[in-house]
N, C-alpha and C positions, 0 to 999 in steps of 0.2 A: 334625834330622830329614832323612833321605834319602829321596827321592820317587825312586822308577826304574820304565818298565815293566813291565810282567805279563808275565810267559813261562810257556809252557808247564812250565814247570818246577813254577812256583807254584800249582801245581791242589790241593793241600793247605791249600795256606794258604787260596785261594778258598775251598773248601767249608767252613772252618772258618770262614773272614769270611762265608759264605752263611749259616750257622746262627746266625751271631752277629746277623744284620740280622733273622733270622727269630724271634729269640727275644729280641727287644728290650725285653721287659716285664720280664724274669726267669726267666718260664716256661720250664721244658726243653721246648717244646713240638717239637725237634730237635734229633737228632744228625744226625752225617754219614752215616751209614747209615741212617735213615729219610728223611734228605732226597736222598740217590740213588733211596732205593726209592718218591718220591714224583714223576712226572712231572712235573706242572705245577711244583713245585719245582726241579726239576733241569735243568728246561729252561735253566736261566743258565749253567749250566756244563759240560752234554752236547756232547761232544768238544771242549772248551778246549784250544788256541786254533780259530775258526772263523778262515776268513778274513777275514772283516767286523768281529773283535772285537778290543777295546784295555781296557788295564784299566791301574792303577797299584797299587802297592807303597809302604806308608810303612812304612822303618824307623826305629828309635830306638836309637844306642847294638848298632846290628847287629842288631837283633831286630825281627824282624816284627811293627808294631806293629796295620795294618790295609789295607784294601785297597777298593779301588773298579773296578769294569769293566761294560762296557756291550757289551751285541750288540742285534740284531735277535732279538725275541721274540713272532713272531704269535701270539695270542692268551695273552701276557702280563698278569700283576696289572697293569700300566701302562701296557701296548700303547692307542697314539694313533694308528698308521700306520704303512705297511711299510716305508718310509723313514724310521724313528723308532727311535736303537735306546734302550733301558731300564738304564738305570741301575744296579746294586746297590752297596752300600755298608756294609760293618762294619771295627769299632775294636774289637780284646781289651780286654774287661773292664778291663785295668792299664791300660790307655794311654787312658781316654779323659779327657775333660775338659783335654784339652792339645793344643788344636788339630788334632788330627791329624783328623777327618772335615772338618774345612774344608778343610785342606791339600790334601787327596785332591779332592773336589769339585772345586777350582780347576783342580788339575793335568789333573782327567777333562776338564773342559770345554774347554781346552784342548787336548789331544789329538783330541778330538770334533772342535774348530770346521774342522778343514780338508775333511773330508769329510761332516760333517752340518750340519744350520740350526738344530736342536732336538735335546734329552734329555729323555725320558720318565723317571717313577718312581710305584714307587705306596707310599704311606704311613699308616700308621693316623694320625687327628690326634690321637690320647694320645702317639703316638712323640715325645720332645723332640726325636728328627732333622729333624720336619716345622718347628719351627723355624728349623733351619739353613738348610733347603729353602725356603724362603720368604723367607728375610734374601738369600739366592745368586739368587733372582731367582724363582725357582723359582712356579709362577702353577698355583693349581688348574682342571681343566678338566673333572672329570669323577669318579662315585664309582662304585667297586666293591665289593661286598660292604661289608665296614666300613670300607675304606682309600679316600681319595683317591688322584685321580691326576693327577700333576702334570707341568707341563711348565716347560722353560726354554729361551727362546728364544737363540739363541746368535749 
């Protein structure tokens, strides 16, 4: 598996790793065109790259397998503070169960630690992600609607 930065480039693949984290249950409750045309949704990826934002890329075998990035999201599903940025995280359908959202996680947090102290995220606790999120350190502090929202001190 290759882990490399998010570029500008990868805003495709973001919005498909955006729909994939939003539709974690099964439900097509998203495409990539209803989640551009949904602001609070789109707010993660409205003009990628910001200056403030970092994100990573795992391929497999050359292929895009999923992706992680984080910005500042005032009033975010996860927002904890303005100096807090929010996490998003999807794996394609084919690639999961092999590592790869941990891999991604590690590598974010990582990235994160030189310029922040914490990552935010927010999670349904049906998501098996909120699992991961909790083995990586990950500490609930607070519910929104039906999702927790979680922090990892870094």
């Amino acid at each position: 598996m290759l882990l490399r930065p998010a570029t500008a480039g990868d805003l495709d693949l973001l919005s498909a790793m955006l729909v994939e984290a939003c539709n974690w249950d099964g439900n097509p409750w998203f495409t990539v065109e209803t989640a551009r045309s949904d602001d609070k949704v789109w707010r993660y990826l409205a003009g990628w790259p910001r200056t403030d934002d970092f994100g990573v890329v795992a391929e497999i075998d050359g292929v895009p397998a999923g992706a992680s990035w984080a910005r500042l999201v005032p009033g975010g599903y996860g927002y904890v503070a303005d100096d807090v940025p929010e996490l998003t995280l999807g794996v394609a359908a084919a690639f999961r169960r092999r590592g790869v959202a941990r891999a991604l996680l590690g590598a974010l947090a990582e990235a994160a630690r030189p310029s922040y102290r914490r990552l935010s995220l927010s999670v349904d606790p049906q998501n098996p992600a909120a699992d991961l999120y909790r083995a990586a350190g990950f500490v609930k502090v607070g519910v929104s609607g039906t999702s927790d929202t979680m922090v990892l001190d870094l």
